[in-house]
C-alpha positions as semicolon CSV with decimal commas, in nm:
position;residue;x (nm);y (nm);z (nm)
1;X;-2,457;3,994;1,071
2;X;-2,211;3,930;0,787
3;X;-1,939;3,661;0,871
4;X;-1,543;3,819;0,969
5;X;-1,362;3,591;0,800
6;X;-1,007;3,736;0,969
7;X;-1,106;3,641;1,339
8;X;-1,157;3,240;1,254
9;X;-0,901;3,010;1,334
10;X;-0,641;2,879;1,077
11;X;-0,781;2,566;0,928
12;X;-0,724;2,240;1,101
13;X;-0,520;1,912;0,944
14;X;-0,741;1,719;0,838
15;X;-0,853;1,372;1,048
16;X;-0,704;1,164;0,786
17;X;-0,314;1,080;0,757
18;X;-0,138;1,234;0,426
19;X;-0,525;1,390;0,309
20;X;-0,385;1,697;0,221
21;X;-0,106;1,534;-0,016
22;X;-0,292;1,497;-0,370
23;X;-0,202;1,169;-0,618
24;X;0,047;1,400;-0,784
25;X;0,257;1,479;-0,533
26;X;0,628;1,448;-0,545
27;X;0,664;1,451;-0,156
28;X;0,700;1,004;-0,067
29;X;0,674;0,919;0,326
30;X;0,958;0,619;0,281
31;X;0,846;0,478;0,591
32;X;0,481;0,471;0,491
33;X;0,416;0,048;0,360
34;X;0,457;-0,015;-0,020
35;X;0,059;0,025;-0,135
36;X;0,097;0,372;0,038
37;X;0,389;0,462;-0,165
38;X;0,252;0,291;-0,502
39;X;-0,040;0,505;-0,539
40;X;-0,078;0,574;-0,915
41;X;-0,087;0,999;-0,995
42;X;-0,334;0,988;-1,249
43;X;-0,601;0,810;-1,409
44;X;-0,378;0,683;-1,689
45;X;-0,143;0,502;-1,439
46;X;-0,465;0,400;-1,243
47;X;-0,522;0,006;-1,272
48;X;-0,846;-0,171;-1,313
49;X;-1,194;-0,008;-1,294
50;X;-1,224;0,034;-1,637
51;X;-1,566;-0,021;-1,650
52;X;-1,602;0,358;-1,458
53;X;-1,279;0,526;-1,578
54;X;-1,147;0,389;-1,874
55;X;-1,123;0,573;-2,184
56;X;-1,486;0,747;-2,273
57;X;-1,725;0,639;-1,951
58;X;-1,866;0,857;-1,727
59;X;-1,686;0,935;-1,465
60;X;-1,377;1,015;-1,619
61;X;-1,537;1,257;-1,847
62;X;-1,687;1,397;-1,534
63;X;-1,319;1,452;-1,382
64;X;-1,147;1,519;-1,689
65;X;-1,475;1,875;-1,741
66;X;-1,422;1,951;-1,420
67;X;-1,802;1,883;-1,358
68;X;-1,761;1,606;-1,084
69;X;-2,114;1,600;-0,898
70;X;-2,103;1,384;-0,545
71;X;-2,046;1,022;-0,549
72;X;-2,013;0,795;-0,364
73;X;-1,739;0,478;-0,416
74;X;-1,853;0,152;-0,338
75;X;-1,602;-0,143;-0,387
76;X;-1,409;-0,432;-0,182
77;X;-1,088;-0,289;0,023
78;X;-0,855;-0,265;-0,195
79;X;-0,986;-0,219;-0,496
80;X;-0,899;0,155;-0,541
81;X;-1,147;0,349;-0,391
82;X;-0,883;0,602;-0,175
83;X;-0,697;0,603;-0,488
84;X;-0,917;0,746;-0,696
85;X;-0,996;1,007;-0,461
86;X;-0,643;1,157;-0,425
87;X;-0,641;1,129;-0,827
88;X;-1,016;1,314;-0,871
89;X;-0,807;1,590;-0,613
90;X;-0,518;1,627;-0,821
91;X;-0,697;1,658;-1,124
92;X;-0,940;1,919;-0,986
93;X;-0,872;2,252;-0,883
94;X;-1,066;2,227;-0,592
95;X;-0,941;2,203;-0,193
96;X;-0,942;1,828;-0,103
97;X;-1,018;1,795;0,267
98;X;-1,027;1,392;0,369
99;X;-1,274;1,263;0,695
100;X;-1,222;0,939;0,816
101;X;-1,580;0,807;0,963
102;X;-1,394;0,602;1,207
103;X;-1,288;0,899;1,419
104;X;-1,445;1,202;1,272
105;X;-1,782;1,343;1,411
106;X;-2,056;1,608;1,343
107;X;-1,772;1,927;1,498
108;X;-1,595;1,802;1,239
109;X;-1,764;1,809;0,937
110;X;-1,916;2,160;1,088
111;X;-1,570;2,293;1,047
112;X;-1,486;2,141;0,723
113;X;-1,864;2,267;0,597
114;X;-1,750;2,651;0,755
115;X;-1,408;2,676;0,581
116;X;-1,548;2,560;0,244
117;X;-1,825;2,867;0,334
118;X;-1,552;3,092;0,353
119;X;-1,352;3,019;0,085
120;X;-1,725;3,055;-0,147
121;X;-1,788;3,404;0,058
122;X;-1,432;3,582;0,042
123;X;-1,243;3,434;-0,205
124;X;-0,966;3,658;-0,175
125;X;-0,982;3,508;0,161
126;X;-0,939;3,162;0,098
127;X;-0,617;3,276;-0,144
128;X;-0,444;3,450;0,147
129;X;-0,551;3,162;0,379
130;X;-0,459;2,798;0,200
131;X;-0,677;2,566;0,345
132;X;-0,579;2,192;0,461
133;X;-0,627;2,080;0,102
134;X;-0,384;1,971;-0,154
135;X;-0,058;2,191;-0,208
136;X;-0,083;2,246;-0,574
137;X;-0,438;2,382;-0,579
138;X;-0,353;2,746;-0,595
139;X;-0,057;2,636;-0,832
140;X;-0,288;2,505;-1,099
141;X;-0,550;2,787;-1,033
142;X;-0,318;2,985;-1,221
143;X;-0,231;2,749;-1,471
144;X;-0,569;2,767;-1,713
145;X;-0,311;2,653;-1,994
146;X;-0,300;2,293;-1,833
147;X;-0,664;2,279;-1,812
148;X;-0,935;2,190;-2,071
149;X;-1,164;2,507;-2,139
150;X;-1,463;2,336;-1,989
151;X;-1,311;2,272;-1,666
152;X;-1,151;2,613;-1,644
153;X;-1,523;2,759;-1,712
154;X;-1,684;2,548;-1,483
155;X;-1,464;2,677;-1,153
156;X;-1,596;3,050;-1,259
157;X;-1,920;3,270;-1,170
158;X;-2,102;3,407;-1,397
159;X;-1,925;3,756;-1,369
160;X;-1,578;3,545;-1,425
161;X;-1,456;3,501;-1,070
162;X;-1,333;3,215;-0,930
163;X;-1,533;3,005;-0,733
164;X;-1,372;2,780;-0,516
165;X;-1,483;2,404;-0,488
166;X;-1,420;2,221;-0,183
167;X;-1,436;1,832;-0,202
168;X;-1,507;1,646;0,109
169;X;-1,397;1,281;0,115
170;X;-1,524;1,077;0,380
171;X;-1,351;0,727;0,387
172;X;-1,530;0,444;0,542
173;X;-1,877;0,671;0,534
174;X;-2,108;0,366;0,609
175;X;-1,950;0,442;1,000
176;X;-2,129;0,771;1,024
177;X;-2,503;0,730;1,192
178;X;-2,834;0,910;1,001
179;X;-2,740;1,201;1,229
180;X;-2,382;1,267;1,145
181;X;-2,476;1,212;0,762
182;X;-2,764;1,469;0,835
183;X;-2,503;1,712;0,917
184;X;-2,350;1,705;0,596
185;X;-2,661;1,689;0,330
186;X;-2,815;2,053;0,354
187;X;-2,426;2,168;0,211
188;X;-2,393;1,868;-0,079
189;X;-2,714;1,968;-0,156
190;X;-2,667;2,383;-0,220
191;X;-2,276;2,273;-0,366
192;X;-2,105;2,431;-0,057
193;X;-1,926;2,115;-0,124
194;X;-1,850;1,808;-0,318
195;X;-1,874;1,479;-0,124
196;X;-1,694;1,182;-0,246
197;X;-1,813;0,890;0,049
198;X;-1,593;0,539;0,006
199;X;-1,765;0,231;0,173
200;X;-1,737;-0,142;0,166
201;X;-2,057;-0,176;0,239
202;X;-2,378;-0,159;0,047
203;X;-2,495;0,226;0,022
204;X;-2,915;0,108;0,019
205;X;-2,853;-0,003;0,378
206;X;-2,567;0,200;0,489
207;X;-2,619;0,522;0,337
208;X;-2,947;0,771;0,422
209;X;-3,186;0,785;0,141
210;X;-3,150;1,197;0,049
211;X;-2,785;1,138;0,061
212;X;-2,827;0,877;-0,185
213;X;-3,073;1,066;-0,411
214;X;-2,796;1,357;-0,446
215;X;-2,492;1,142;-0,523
216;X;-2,442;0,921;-0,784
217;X;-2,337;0,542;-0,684
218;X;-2,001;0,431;-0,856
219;X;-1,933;0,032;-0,830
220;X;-1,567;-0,066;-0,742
221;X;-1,509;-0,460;-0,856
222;X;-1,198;-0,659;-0,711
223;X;-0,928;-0,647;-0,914
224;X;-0,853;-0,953;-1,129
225;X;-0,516;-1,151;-1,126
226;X;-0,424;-1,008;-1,364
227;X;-0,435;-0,676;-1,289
228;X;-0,304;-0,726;-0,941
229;X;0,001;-0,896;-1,120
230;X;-0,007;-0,570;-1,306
231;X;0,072;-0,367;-0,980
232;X;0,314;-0,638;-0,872
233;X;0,509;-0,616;-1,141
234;X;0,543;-0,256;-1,123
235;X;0,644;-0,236;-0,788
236;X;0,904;-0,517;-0,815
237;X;1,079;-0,292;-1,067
238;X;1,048;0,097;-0,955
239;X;1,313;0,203;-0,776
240;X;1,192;0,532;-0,617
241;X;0,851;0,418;-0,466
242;X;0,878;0,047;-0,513
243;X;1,115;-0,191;-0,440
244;X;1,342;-0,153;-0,761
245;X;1,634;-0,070;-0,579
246;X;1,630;-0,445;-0,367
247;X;1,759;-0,601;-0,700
248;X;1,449;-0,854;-0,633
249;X;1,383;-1,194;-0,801
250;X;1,015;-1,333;-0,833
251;X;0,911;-1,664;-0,967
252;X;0,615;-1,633;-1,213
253;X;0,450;-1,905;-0,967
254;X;0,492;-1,723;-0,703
255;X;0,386;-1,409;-0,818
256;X;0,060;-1,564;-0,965
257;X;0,054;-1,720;-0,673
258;X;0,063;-1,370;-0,430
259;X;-0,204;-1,247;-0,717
260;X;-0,459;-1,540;-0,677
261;X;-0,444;-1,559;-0,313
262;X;-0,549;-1,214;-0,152
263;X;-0,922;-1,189;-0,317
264;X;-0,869;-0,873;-0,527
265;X;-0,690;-0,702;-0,273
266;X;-0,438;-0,441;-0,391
267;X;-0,320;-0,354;-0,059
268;X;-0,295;-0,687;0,103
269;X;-0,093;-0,792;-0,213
270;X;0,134;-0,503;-0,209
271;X;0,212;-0,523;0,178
272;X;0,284;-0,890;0,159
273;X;0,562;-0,860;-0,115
274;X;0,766;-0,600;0,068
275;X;0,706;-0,825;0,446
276;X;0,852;-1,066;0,206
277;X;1,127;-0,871;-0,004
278;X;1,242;-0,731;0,317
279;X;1,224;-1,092;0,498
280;X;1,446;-1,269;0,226
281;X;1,892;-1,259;0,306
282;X;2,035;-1,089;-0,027
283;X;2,229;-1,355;-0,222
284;X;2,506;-1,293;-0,493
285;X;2,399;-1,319;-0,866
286;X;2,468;-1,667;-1,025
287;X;2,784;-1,688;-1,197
288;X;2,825;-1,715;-1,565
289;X;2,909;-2,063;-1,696
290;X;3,234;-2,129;-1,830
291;X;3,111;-2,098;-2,176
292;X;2,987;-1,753;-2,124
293;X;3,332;-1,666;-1,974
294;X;3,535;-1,783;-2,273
295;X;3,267;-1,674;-2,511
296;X;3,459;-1,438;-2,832
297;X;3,226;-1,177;-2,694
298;X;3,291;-1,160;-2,377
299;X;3,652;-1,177;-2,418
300;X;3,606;-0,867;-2,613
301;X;3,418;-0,702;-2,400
302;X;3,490;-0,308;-2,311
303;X;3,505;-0,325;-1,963
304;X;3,266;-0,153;-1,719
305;X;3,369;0,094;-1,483
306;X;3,222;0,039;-1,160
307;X;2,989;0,305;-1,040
308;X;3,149;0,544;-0,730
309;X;2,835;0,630;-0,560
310;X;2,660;0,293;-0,388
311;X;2,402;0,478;-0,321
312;X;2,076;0,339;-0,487
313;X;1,858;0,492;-0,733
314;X;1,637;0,628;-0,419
315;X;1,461;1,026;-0,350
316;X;1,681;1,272;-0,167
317;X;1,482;1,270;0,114
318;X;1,501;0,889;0,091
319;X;1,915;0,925;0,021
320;X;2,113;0,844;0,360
321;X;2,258;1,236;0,439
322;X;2,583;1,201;0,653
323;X;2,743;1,558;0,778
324;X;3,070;1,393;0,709
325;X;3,083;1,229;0,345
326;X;3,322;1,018;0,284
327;X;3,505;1,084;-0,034
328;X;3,597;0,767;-0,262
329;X;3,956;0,636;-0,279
330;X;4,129;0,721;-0,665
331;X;4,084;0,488;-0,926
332;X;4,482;0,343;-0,969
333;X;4,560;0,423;-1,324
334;X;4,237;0,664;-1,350
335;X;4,200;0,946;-1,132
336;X;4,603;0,949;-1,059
337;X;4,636;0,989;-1,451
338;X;4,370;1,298;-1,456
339;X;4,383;1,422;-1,110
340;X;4,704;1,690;-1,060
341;X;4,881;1,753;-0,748
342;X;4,751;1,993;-0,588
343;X;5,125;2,119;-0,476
344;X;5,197;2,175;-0,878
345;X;4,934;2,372;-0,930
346;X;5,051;2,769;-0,998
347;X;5,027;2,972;-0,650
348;X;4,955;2,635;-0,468
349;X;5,216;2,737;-0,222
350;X;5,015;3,065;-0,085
351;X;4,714;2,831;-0,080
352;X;4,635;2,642;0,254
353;X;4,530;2,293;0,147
354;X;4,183;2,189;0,211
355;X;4,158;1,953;0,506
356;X;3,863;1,673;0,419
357;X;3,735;1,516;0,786
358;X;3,867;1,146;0,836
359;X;3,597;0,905;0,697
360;X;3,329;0,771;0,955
361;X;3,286;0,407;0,993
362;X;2,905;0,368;0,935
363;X;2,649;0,636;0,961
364;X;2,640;0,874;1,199
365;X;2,312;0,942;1,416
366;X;2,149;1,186;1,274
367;X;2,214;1,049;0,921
368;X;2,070;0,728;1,083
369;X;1,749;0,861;1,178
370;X;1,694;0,998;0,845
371;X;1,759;0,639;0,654
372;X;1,452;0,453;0,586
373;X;1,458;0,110;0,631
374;X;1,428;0,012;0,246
375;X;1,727;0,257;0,220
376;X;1,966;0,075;0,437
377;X;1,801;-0,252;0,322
378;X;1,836;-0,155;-0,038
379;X;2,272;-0,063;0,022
380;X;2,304;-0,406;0,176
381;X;2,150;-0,538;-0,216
382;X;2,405;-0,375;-0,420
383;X;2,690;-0,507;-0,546
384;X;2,563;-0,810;-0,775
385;X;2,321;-0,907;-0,465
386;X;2,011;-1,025;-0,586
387;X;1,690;-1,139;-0,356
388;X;1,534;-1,427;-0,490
389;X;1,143;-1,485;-0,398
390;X;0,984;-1,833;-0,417
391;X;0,615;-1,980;-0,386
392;X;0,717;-2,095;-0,025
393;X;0,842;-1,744;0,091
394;X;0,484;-1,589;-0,047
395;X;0,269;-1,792;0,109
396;X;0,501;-1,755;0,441
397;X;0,443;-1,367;0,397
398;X;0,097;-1,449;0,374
399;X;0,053;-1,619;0,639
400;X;-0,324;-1,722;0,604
401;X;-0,503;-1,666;0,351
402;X;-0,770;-1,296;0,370
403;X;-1,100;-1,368;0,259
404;X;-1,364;-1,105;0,190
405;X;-1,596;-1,157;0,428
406;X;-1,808;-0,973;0,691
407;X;-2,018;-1,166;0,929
408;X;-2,261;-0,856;0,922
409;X;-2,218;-0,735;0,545
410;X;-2,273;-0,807;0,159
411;X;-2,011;-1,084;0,165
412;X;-2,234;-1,244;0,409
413;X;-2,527;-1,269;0,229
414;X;-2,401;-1,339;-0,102
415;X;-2,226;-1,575;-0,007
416;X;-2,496;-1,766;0,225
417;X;-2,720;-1,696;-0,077
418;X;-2,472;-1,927;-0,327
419;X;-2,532;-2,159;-0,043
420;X;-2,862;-2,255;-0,088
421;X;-2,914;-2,174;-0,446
422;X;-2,638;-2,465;-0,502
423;X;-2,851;-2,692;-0,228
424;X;-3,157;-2,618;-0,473
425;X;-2,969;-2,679;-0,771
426;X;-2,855;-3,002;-0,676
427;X;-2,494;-2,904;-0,726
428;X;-2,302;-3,100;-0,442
429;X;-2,005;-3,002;-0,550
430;X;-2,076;-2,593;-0,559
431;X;-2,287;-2,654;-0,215
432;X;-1,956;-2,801;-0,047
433;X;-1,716;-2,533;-0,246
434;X;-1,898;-2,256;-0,020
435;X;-1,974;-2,400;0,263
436;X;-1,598;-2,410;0,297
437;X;-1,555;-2,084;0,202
438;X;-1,794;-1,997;0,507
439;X;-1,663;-2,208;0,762
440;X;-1,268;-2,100;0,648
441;X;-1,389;-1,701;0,694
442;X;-1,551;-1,707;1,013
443;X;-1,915;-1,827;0,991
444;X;-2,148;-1,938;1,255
445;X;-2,190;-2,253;1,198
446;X;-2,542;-2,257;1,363
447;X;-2,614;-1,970;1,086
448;X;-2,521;-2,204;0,855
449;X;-2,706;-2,486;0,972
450;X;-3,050;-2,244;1,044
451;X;-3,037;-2,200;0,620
452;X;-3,050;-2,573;0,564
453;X;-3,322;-2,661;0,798
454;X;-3,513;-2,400;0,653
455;X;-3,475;-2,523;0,261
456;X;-3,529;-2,886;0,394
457;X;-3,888;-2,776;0,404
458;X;-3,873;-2,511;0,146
459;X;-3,761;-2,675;-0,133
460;X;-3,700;-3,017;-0,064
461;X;-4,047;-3,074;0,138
462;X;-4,245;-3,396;0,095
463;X;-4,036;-3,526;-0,199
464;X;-3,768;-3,608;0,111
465;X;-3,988;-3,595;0,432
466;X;-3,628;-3,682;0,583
467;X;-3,424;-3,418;0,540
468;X;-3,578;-3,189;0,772
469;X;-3,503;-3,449;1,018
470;X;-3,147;-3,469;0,917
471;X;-3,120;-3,100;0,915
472;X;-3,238;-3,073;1,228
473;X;-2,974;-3,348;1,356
474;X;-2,726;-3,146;1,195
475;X;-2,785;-2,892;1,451
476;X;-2,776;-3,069;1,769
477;X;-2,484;-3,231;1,641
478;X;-2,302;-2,901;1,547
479;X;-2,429;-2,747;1,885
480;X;-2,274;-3,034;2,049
481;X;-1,915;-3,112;1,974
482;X;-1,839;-2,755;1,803
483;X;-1,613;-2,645;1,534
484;X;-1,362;-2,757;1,400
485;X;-1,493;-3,114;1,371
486;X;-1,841;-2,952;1,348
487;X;-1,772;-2,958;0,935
488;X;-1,829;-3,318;0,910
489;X;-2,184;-3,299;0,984
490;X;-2,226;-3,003;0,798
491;X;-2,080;-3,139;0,505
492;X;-2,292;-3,434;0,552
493;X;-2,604;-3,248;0,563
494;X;-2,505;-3,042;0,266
495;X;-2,467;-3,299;0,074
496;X;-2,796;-3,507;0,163
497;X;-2,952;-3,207;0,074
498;X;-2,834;-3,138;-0,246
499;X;-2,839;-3,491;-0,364
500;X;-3,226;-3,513;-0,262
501;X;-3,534;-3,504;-0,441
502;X;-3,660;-3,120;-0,462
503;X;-4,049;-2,985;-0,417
504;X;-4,176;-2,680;-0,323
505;X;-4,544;-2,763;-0,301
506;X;-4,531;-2,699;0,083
507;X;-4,459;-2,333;0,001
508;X;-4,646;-2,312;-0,290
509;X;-4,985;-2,492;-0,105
510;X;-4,887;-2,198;0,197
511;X;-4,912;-1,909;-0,057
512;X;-5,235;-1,992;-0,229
513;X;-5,389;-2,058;0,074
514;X;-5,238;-1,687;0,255
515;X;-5,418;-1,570;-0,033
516;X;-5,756;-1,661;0,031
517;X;-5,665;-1,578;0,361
518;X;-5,589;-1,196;0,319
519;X;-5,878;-1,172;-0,030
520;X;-6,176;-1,330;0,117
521;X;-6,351;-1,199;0,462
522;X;-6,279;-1,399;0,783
523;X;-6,571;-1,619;0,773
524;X;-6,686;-1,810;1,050
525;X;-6,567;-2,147;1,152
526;X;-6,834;-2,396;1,067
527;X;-7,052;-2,525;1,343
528;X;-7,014;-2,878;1,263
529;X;-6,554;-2,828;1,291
530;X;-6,652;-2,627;1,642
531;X;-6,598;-2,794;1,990
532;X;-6,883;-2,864;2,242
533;X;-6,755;-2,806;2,543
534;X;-7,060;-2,696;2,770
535;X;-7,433;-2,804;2,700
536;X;-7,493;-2,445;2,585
537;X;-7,291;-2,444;2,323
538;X;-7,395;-2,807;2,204
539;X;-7,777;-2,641;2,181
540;X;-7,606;-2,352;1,979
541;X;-7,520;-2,687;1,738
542;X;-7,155;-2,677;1,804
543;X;-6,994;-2,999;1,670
544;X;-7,341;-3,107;1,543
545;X;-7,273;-3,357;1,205
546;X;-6,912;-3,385;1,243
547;X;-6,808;-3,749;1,121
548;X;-6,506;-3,855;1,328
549;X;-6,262;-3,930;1,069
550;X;-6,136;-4,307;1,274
551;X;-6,443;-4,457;1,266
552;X;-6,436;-4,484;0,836
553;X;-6,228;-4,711;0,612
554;X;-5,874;-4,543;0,543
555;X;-5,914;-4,261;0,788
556;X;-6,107;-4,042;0,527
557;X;-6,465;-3,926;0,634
558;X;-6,582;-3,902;0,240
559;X;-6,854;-3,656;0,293
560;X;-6,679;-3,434;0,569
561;X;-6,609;-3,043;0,448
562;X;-6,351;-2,881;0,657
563;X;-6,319;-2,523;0,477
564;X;-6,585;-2,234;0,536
565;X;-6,874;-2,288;0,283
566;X;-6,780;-1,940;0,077
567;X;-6,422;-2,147;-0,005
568;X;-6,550;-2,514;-0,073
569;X;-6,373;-2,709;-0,315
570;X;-6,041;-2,438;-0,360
571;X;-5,727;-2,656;-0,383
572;X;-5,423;-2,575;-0,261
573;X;-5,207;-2,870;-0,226
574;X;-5,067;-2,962;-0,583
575;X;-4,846;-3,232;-0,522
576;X;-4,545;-3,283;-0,736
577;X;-4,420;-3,602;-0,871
578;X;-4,076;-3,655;-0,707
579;X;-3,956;-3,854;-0,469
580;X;-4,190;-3,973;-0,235
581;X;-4,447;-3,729;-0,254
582;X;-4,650;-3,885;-0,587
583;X;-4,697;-4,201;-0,264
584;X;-4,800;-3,972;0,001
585;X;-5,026;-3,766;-0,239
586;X;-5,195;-4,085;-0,371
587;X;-5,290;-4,123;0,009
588;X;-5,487;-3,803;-0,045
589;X;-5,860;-3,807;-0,163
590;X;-6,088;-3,512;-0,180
591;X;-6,366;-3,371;0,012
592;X;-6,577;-3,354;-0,253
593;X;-6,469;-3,710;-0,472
594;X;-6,724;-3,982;-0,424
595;X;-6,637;-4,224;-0,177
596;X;-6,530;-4,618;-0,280
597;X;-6,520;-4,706;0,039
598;X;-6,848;-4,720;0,277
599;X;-6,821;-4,561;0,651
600;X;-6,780;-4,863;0,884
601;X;-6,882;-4,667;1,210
602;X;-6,635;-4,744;1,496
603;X;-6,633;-4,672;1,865
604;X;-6,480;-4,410;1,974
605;X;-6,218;-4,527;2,266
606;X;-6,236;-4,349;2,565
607;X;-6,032;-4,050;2,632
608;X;-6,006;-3,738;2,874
609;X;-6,015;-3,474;2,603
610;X;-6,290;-3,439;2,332
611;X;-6,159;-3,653;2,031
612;X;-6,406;-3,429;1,785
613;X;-6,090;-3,167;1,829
C-alpha cells in the first residue's frame, strides 16, 4: 500500500543544537561561546586541512560538483570536523539533518531515514513540507545561476526533476553500537541518504566493516600553531562574531603561547581567549608622549568628532533594544547652529510638540534580557578602553594544560608505542619526554610499567639479564607508594632500560623454534628424556640411557640429545654479541660438538623426587 505522505507528523528538530542552521547563515546565537560563533561559512574561510580541501584535492571537488558520496571525518576534537559539515550543507542543496551518537538511537535515525523517503517519493511534498534541514535549501534550489552546471545536473532525474538529497550527519558516530549503525546502512547504501559520520576515534575499530566499505575515510590532522594563531587572530579583531568590539590587546608571546599549548585544539583555544578577554578589567589607552602632543602634525590636526551612538559595531539582534531610547544631548556650537526651533518653524503654532519620554538610567528589563553578555561587556570597552592580555592571564585562562589523550583510544597506543620504540632505540631522552607525557595525561602507571617488563625480555634479554629484574622492581615499587612519587621509579627504570645493552635473541630463538613446532608433526618425546616412575614403565625403557647432566665436568653431558630424533641438530639460539650475552653464550656447547672434557661419573645425592626430571 502506497505511503500518505499528508497523515505523517511534521518533522522533528533535530537531536543536535543549531543542526538545522547551515555555515552560511546570518542568524549568530551571541550567547553561544566564541568557537561556536567563529565557524568559518565556506571552504575559502575554512582553516587548515588543506591536505583534503585545499585548492584541487578531492574532496572539495566532490563538494564544489555536487557529487559528495558518504564519508566519514576522522580527526582530533577540534580540528574541524563539525565545521566542515555545516560548510558541505551550505554548499549543497541538500536537507542537512545532524544526529548526535551520544543521545540519538535507532527511532531516531528511523525517522530521519522516513522523512528523507518522503521527500525522494513526493517531492512536491517535501517543498510544501520544509524539513528540519538548513533554511536556505529551498532558496538555492531555485537559484541554478549560483550553482556550477554539474552540481545543478547532479540533484536531477533523468526526466529533469528534482531529486532531493538528504545528508545525515552523525557527530561522535564511534558511540553508536553494530546495531544502531545497522539501522542506517541498507539507506547509505540505495542513496536514500548521504551520511557524513565525525569520530575521534579510529573508524577500523569503531566503525562496522560495510559501513566502512560504502564511505570513504577523510583524515582530520591537528591544526598547527600556526594556523590556530590564524583563528586567533581573526577572532581578536571581528567585531560581529568575535571579540573585535572588546578593543583587546594580545602579546605575540602570549598568543603563541595560547597556540602552542592546547594540542591542535581550535575550540579549546578559542574558548580560553574569550574566559580570558572577558576575565581582564578594561584599562584606558596609553597616553601620547609629550612629543607626540606638540608634534607640527598633531597640532594641525582636523579634529575628530566623537561618534553619538556608543553602541559597538555588534548584530541587531546582538544591539541592546531599550523601548525608551534615549536621545543624545546637542553638540554646543553644532547641532544648535543646524538644528531650528521648532517654535519658528511656519504653522508650528497649530502643531502640538512632540513629547520624547524622560531618559532611563540604565537598561530597562526587557532590554536587559535581550543584551548578551559580550554586548554589555563590549559598552563598558569603549571610550579609549583597551584590554590588555599577557602570557600570565593565558595560561590563568588555561588553567592546566589539555592533552590529547584517551586511556581507551588511538592517543593511547601511539603514544605507549613511542614509549618503547624510544626504550629500543636507546633514546633516554625521547623515552623520558613520553613517559611524562603519559603520566601528565592520565596513565596507569602499572600500564606503563607492564610495557617495560615486557621489552626487558624482548629486546633487551640476555645482553642485560638485569633489567627484567629491575623492571619487575619497578612494579612493586610503583604498586607500593603510588603516584605522584611513583615517577621516580619509573623514570629510573626508563632510563636503565634505554641506556642498556639490546638483544632480541630470546624472541628470535622463541620464533624459530614455534616454527618447527607448528611445521613438523608432534613427535614423541624420546624414551631416554621420559620419567620412570613405576617398574612398568622402566621395562617400556622409560629414562633408559639418560646421562644425568651433574655427574660430568661443566654440567654438560657431551653425548646427551634432548630434541626428537626427526629435529636433531636444528639451532635456535643465535646469541648476539652484546653485553653479557657473548659470556653466557660461550658457556654454551652443543649436543652434537665433541666433548674436551671426559664424563667424571658422580653420585647422585639423595633426594625425594626423581633427579632424571
Amino acid at each position: 500500500m502506497p505511503r500518505t505522505p499528508s497523515k505523517r507528523t511534521p518533522p522533528q528538530p533535530s537531536l543536535l543544537p543549531d543542526s538545522n542552521l547551515g555555515a552560511s547563515s546570518d542568524a549568530i546565537d551571541p550567547t553561544a561561546p566564541l568557537a561556536a560563533r567563529m565557524r568559518p561559512h565556506s571552504l575559502d574561510d575554512y582553516v587548515g586541512q588543506e591536505h583534503i580541501v585545499g585548492p584541487g584535492k578531492l574532496l572539495r571537488r566532490l563538494i564544489e560538483a555536487g557529487q559528495l558520496p558518504s564519508i566519514i571525518l576522522w580527526g582530533p576534537p577540534g580540528s574541524g570536523k563539525t565545521t566542515l559539515a555545516r560548510i558541505i550543507a551550505a554548499q549543497s542543496n541538500a536537507t542537512f539533518v545532524a544526529l548526535s551518537a551520544v543521545s540519538a538511537g535507532v527511532a531516531d535515525l528511523r525517522r530521519v531515514v522516513a522523512e528523507a523517503q518522503d521527500r525522494r517519493l513526493h517531492p512536491s511534498f517535501a517543498a510544501k513540507t520544509p524539513p528540519s534541514a538548513h533554511p536556505e535549501a529551498l532558496e538555492r534550489s531555485a537559484d541554478s545561476d549560483l550553482r556550477s552546471p554539474l552540481a545543478a545536473t547532479a540533484e536531477r532525474g533523468l526526466g529533469g526533476e528534482v531529486v532531493p538529497r538528504t545528508i545525515l550527519f552523525i557527530d561522535e558516530i564511534h558511540r553508536f553500537n553494530k546495531a544502531q549503525q545497522d539501522a542506517v546502512l541498507p539507506y547509505v547504501e540505495d542513496g536514500t541518504v548521504t551520511l557524513i559520520g565525525a569520530t575521534t576515534e579510529n573508524p577500523s575499530f569503531e566503525v562496522i566493516g560495510p559501513l566502512l566499505s560504502r564511505s570513504r575515510v577523510f583524515t582530520l590532522r591537528a591544526l598547527d600553531e600556526a594556523q590556530l594563531a590564524q583563528l586567533l587572530r581573526r577572532a581578536v579583531t571581528d567585531p560581529i562574531r568575535g571579540l573585535g568590539a572588546l578593543n583587546i590587546d594580545i602579546d605575540d608571546d602570549a598568543l603563541e603561547a595560547l597556540a602552542a599549548s592546547t594540542g591542535g585544539d581550535a575550540r579549546i583555544a578559542l574558548n580560553a581567549l574569550e574566559s580570558a578577554a572577558l576575565s581582564v578589567t578594561p584599562s584606558p589607552r596609553q597616553e601620547p608622549s609629550l612629543e607626540a602632543r606638540t608634534s607640527p602634525s598633531k597640532d594641525h590636526a582636523e579634529p575628530v568628532e566623537a561618534p553619538s551612538d556608543r553602541t559597538p559595531n555588534l548584530p541587531t539582534h546582538v544591539r541592546p533594544q531599550s523601548p525608551n531610547p534615549v536621545r543624545p544631548e546637542p553638540v554646543e556650537g553644532r547641532d544648535q547652529a543646524h538644528t531650528p526651533d521648532s517654535s519658528s518653524l511656519p504653522g508650528s503654532e497649530d502643531q502640538t510638540p512632540t513629547k520624547h519620554p524622560e531618559p532611563v538610567e540604565g537598561p530597562s528589563p526587557s532590554a536587559s534580557d535581550l543584551r548578551s553578555p559580550l554586548a554589555a561587556t563590549a559598552e563598558r570597552g569603549l571610550g579609549g578602553e583597551v584590554r590588555h592580555l599577557t602570557r600570565p592571564i593565558i595560561e590563568e585562562a588555561l588553567q592546566h594544560r589539555t592533552y590529547l589523550y584517551d586511556r581507551q583510544g588511538d592517543a593511547h597506543y601511539d603514544t605507549i608505542s613511542a614509549f618503547i620504540k624510544s626504550l629500543r632505540g636507546s633514546d633516554p631522552d625521547a623515552a623520558l619526554y613520553w613517559l611524562a607525557r603519559m603520566i601528565e595525561a592520565g596513565e596507569d602507571p602499572l600500564f606503563i610499567v607492564r610495557r617495560m617488563v615486557i621489552l626487558a625480555s624482548e629486546d633487551i634479554g640476555l645482553a642485560d639479564p638485569h633489567a627484567l629484574g629491575i623492571a619487575t622492581a619497578c612494579q612493586q615499587a610503583v604498586h607500593f607508594i603510588g603516584m605522584p612519587e611513583g615517577f621516580y621509579p619509573l623514570a629510573e627504570t626508563a632510563l636503565y632500560l634505554a641506556l642498556a645493552p639490546k638483544s632480541n635473541s630470546v624472541g628470535s630463538a622463541y620464533t624459530r623454534a614455534l616454527a618447527d613446532v607448528e611445521l613438523t608433526r608432534n613427535d614423541p618425546v624420546p624414551l631416554h628424556l621420559r620419567n620412570a616412575v613405576t617398574g612398568l614403565m622402566k621395562g617400556l625403557g622409560y629414562g633408559r640411557g639418560y646421562q644425568y647432566a651433574h655427574n660430568y665436568e661443566g654440567g654438560i653431558a657431551p653425548d646427551q640429545t634432548y630434541l626428537p630424533d626427526r629435529l636433531r641438530g636444528h639451532r635456535y639460539y643465535e646469541p648476539r654479541s652484546l653485553g653479557a650475552e657473548p659470556d653466557l653464550a660461550n658457556r654454551h656447547q652443543p649436543a652434537d660438538a665433541p666433548s674436551t672434557n671426559p664424563p667424571t661419573p658422580r653420585r647422585q645425592p639423595p633426594h625425594p623426587h626423581d633427579h632424571s626430571v
